[in-house]
C-alpha positions as CSV (number, residue, x, y, z in Angstrom):
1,X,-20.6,52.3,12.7
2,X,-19.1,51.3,15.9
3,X,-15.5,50.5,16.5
4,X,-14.4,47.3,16.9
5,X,-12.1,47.0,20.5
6,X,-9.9,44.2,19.8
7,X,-7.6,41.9,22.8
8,X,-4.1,40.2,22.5
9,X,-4.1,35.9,21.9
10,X,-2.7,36.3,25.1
11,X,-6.0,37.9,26.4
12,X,-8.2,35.9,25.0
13,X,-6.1,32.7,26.0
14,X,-7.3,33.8,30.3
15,X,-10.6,34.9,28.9
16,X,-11.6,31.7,27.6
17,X,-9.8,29.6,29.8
18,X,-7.4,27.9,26.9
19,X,-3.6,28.2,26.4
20,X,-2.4,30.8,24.2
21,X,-0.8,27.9,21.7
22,X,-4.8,27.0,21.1
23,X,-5.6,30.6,20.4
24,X,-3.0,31.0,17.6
25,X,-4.3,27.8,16.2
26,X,-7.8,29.0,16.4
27,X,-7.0,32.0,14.2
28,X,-5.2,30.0,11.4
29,X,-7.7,28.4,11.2
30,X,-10.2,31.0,10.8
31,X,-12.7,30.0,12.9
32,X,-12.4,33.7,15.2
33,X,-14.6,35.9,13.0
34,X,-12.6,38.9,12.2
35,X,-9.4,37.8,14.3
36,X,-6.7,39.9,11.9
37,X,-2.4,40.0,12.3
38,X,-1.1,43.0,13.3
39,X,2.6,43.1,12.3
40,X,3.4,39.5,14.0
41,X,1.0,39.0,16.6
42,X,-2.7,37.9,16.1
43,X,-5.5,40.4,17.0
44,X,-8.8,39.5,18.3
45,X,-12.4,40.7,18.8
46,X,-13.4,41.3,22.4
47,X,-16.7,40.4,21.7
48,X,-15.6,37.2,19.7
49,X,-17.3,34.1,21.1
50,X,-15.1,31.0,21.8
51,X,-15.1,28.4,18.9
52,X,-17.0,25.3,19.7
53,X,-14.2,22.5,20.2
54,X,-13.8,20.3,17.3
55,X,-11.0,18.5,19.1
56,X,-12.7,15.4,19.7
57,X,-11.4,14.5,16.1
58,X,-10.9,13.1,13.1
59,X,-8.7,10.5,13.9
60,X,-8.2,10.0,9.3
61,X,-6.9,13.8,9.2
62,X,-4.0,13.9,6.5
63,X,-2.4,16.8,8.7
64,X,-2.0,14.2,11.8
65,X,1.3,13.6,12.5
66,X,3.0,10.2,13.4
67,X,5.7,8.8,14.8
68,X,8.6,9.3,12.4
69,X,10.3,6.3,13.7
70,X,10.1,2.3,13.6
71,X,10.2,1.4,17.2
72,X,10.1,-2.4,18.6
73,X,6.5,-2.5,20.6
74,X,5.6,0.8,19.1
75,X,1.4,1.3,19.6
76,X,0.4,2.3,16.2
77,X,-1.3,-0.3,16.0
78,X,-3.1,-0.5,18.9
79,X,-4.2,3.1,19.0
80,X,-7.4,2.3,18.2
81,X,-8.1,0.2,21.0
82,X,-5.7,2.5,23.5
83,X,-7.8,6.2,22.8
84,X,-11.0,4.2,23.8
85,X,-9.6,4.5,27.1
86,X,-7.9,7.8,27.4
87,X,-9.6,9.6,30.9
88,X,-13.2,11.7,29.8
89,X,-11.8,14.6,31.4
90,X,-8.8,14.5,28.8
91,X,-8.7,18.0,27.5
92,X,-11.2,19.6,29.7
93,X,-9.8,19.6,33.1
94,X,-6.7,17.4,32.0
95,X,-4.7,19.4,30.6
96,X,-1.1,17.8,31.3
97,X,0.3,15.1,29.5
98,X,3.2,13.0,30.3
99,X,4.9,10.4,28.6
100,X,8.2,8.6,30.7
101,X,9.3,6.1,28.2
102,X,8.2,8.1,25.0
103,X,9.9,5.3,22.4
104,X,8.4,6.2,19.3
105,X,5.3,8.4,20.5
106,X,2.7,7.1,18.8
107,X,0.4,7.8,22.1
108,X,2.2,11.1,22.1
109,X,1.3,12.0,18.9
110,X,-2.4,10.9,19.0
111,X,-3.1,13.1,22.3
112,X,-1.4,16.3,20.3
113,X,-3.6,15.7,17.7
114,X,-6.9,14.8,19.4
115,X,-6.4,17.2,22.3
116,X,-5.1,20.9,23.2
117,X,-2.8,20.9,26.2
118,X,-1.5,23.7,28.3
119,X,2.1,21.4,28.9
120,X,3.4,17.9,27.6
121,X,6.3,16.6,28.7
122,X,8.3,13.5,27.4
123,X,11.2,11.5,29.0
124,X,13.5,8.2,27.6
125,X,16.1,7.0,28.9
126,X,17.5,6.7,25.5
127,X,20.0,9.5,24.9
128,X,20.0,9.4,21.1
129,X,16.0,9.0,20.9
130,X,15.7,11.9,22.8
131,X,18.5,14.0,20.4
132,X,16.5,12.8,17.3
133,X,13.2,14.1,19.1
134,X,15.1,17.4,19.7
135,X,16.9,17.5,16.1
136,X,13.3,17.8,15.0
137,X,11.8,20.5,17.2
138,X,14.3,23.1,16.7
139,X,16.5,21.5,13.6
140,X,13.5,20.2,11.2
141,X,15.4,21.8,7.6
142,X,18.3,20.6,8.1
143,X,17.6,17.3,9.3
144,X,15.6,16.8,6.5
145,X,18.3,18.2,3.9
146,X,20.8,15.2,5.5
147,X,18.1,12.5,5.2
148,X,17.4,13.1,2.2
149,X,21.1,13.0,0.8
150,X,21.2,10.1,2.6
151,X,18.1,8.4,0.8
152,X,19.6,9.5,-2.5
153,X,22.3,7.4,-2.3
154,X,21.6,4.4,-0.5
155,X,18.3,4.2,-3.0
156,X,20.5,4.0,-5.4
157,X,23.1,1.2,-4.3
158,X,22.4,-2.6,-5.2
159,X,21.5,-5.1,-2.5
160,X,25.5,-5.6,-2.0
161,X,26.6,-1.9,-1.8
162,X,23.7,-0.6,0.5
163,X,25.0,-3.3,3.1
164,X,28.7,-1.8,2.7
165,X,26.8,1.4,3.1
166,X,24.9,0.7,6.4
167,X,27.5,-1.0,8.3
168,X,29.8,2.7,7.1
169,X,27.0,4.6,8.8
170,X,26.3,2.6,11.6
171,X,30.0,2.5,12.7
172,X,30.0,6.5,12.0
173,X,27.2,7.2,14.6
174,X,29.0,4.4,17.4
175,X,32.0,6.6,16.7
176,X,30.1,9.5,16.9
177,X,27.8,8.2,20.5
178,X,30.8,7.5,22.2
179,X,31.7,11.6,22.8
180,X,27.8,13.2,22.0
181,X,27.8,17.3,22.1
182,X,25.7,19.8,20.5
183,X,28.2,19.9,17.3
184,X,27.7,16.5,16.2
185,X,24.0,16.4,17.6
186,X,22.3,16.8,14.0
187,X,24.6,14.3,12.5
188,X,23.5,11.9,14.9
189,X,20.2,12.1,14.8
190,X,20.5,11.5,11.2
191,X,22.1,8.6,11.3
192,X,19.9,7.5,14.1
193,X,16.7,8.1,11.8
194,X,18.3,6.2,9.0
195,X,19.8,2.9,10.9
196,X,16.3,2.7,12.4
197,X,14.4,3.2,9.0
198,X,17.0,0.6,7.4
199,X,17.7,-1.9,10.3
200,X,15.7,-5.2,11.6
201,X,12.4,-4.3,12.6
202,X,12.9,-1.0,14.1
203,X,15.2,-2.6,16.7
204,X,17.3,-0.5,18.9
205,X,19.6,-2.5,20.7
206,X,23.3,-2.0,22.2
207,X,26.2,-3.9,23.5
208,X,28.1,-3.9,26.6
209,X,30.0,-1.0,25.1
210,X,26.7,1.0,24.3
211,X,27.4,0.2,20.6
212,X,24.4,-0.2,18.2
213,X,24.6,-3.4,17.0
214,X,21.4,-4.1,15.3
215,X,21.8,-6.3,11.5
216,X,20.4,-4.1,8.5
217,X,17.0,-5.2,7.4
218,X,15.5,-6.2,4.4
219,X,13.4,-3.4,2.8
220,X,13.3,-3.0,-0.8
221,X,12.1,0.9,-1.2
222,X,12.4,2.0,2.5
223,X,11.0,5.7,3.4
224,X,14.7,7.2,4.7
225,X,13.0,10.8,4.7
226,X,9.4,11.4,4.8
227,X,9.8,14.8,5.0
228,X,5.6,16.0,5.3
229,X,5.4,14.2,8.2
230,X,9.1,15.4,10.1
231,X,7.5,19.0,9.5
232,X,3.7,17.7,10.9
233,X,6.1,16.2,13.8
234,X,8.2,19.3,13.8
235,X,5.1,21.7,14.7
236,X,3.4,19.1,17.4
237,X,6.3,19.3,19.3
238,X,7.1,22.8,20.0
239,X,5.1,23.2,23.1
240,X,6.5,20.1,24.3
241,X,9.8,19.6,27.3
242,X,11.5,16.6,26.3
243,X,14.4,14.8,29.2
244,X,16.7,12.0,29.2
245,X,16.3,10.5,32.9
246,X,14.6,8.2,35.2
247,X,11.2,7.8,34.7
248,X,10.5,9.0,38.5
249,X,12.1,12.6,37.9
250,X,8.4,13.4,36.6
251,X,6.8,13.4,40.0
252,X,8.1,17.4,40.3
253,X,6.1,17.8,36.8
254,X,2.7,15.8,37.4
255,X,0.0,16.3,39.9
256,X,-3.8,16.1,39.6
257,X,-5.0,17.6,36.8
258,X,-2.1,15.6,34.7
259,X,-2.7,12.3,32.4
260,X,0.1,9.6,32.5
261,X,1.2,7.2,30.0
262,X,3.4,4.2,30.7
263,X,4.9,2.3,28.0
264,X,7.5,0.3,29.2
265,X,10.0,-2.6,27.9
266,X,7.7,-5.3,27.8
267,X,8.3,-8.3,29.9
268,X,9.5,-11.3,27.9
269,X,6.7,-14.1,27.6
270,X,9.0,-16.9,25.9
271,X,13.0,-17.3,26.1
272,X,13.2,-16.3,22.4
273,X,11.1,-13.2,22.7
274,X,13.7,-10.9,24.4
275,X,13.8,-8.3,22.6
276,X,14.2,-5.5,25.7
277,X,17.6,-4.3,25.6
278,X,16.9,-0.8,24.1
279,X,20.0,0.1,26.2
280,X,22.8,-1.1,28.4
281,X,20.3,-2.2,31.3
282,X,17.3,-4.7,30.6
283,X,14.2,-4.1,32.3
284,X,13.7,-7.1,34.7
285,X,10.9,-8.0,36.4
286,X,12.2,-6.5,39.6
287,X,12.1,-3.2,37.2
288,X,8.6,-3.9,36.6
289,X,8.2,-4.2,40.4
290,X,9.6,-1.0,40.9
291,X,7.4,0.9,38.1
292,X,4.4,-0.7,39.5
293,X,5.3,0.6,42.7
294,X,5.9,3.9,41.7
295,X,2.2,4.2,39.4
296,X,0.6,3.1,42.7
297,X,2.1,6.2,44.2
298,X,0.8,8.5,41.6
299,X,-2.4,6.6,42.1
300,X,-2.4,7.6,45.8
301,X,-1.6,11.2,44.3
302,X,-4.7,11.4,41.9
303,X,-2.3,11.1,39.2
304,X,-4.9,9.5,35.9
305,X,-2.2,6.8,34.4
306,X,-2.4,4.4,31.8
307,X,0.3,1.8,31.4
308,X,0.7,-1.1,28.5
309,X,2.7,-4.5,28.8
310,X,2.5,-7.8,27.7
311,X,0.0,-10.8,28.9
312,X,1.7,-13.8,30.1
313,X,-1.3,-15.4,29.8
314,X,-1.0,-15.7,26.1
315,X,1.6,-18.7,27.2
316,X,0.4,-19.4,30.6
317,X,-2.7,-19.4,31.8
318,X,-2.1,-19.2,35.5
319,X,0.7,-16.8,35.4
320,X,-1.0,-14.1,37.5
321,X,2.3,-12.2,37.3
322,X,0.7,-8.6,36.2
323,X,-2.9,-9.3,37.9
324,X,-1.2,-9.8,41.0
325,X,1.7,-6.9,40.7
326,X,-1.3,-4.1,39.4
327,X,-4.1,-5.1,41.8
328,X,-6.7,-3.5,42.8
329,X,-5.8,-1.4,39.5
330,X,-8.1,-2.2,36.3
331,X,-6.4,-4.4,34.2
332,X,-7.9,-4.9,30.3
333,X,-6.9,-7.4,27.7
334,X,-7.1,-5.9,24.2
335,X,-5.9,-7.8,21.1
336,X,-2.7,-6.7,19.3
337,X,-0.3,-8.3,16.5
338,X,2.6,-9.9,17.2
339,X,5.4,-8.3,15.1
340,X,9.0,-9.3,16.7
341,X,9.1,-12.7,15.1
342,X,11.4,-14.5,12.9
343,X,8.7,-16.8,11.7
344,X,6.1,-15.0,9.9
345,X,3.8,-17.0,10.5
346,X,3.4,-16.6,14.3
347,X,3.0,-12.8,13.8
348,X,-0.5,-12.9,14.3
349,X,-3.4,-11.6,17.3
350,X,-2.3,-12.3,20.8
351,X,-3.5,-10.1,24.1
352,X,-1.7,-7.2,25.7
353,X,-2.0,-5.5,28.7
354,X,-4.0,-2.2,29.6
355,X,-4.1,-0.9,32.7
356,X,-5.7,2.0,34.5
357,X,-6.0,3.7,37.6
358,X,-9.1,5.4,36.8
């Protein structure tokens, strides 16, 4: 009986054109006939063929991971609507993913577990979003253990004590974001995960003094800790670079063969729906000037970019404001629910942006 000549993941990574992350995967799952572990590192056939791709997915899988955060404008929601237009070459000869203003990821997530990438990189210019994205990729245990004390005792507080109790924790992490080092980096993002999962709507919002100041919400039984998806999250995110900066310090990172997503503050479209101070500086129109500018340049680049905001048509019909700013670019409306709203019942459909360079 002939021996069997075996090859590294590394090996069979270049052979079949596929990063070494996707190899590993490949043989956990089982789906490399006699692929074996030798000591700590996968083995492989030389003769094994290269699993058909079954990437082009479930989108109902349990083992999906989500964004672990309530975010203001976050795209859960609209998801389905979103992957109908992610590029056809997503995957295949994409196979770079960027996200400059990640918020809560739900795009992010939905590409890393639809698609298998060779490098992802995220950016926010939200210092502590970032730190909580971070606490989870190399922190997830111990993160979890403080959430969870945390849920076990504001769970068990009345409606009166859990308000004493998130005003106590919400002025321990402004104490705590005004000096930010890696000591106190778990603790924040702990307190970060619960003031979002207990606040108003997800809101992030600071004062002139970069102070959280967001009101605690109203939530009867809220999920402080869901700890199946932090370790789902956890595991998506290890092959991912994550940076607090402007969103143009990705040029040195993208180039042809690299899909961008856009996902920025949305312009207001009434006086009471300004809900865009996620930090100190509000993103004005002349900021959405300045990003339209800069996705035109990518565009010149061959950069594929998608990019979401909000329709001022849904108020006013001739305000051209985005159809002039993103021509010749193809602009889509696509129906979303209105969730930032004090009166419940205008939290219904209205149109949102989708635009594409491709």
């Amino acid at each position: 009986m002939p021996q069997i000549k075996y090859m590294s993941a590394s090996e069979a990574a270049e052979k079949w054109n596929i990063s070494h992350r996707r190899v590993i995967t490949l043989c956990r799952e089982n789906r490399i006939e006699n692929a074996a572990m030798l000591g700590n590192m996968w083995i492989i056939p030389k003769d094994a063929k290269k699993p058909s791709d079954r990437r082009s997915v479930r989108y109902d899988n349990n083992e999906n991971a989500r964004p672990f955060l309530k975010w203001a404008g976050g795209k859960s929601q609209l998801l389905p609507q979103i992957r109908q237009f992610y590029p056809k070459e997503l995957g295949v000869t994409i196979k770079k993913y960027c996200e400059p203003m990640v918020g809560a990821g739900a795009v992010l997530f939905d590409v890393l577990n639809s698609y298998c990438l060779d490098q992802i990189l995220i950016n926010d210019a939200n210092y502590e979003l970032i730190n909580a994205f971070e606490s989870i990729k190399y922190n997830a245990d111990i993160l979890i253990a403080g959430l969870e004390m945390i849920e076990d005792e504001y769970l068990k507080l009345n409606d009166y004590h859990r308000k004493q109790y998130y005003y106590d924790k919400r002025f321990e992490f402004n104490e705590f974001i005004k000096n930010p080092s890696a000591a106190n980096a778990l603790t924040r993002a702990t307190l970060f995960i619960f003031l979002n999962k207990t606040c108003f709507n997800g809101l992030y919002r600071v004062n002139k003094k970069g102070e959280f100041n967001v009101p605690i919400g109203s939530y009867k039984n809220p999920t402080i800790c869901d700890k199946e998806n932090i370790l789902l999250v956890c595991e998506k995110l290890q092959n991912v670079k994550m940076t607090v900066a402007h969103y143009k310090t990705i040029s040195s990172f993208v180039d042809e063969n690299t899909f961008v997503y856009f996902d920025p503050p949305y312009r207001p479209i009434t006086k009471t729906s300004r809900f865009t101070s996620y930090n100190l500086e509000n993103f004005s129109d002349k900021h959405q000037i300045e990003l339209a500018e800069y996705i035109k340049e990518l565009t010149k680049q061959n950069v594929k970019i998608m990019a979401n905001n909000s329709d001022p048509k849904n108020i006013d019909p001739n305000d051209n404001f985005f159809d002039d700013l993103y021509a010749p670019l193809n602009i889509y409306r696509v129906d979303a629910k209105r969730y930032i709203n004090s009166k419940g019942s205008n939290r219904g459909l209205i149109k949102e942006l989708l635009i594409t360079n491709y």
